[in-house]
N, C-alpha and C positions, 0 to 999 in steps of 0.2 A: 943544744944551748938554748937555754928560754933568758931573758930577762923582764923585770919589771921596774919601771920608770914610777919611784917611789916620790915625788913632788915635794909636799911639805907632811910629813907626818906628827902626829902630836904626840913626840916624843918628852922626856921631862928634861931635856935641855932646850928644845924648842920653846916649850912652856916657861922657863925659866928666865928665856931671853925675849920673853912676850914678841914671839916672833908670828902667833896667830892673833890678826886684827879684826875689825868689822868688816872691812874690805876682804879678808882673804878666808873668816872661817868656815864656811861653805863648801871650800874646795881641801881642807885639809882631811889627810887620811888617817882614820885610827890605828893605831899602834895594832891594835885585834887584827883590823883586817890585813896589813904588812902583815905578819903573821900570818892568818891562817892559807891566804895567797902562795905566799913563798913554799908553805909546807904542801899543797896540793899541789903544783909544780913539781918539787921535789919526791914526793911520792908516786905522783902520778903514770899513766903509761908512758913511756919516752918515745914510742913508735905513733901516739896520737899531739901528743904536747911535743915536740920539738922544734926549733926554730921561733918563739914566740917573742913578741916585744910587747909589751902588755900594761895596764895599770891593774890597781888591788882591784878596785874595783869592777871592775870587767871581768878576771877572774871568778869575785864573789857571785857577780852575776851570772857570767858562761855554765856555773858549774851547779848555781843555784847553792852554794854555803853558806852557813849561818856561824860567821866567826863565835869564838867562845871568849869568855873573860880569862882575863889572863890571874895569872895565880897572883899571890899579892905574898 
């Protein structure tokens, strides 16, 4: 079982509800990296990656990934 403690993502109902301010946009995480996180977790070895409670970002860094744009 891994999880990741996804925060405030800049999703387009977030954006919609101007839920990212000067105060918080900083800490918000890209829609990309929620994505490419989730899927190297899901793919990854389950004998190295198990038990993790994690953010995107630690992930992207652990693993050294370079999220991709998402398809539009």
């Amino acid at each position: 079982m891994n999880a990741i403690s996804p925060g405030l993502v800049a999703t387009p109902g977030v954006v919609f509800h101007h839920l990212i301010t000067e105060a918080n946009k900083s800490r918000v995480t890209p829609v990309e990296h929620m994505a490419e996180a989730c899927l190297r977790l899901v793919y990854g070895d389950p004998a190295a990656l198990s038990g993790r409670i994690t953010y995107a970002a630690d992930v992207i860094k652990d693993f050294s990934l370079q999220p991709s744009a998402l398809l539009a």
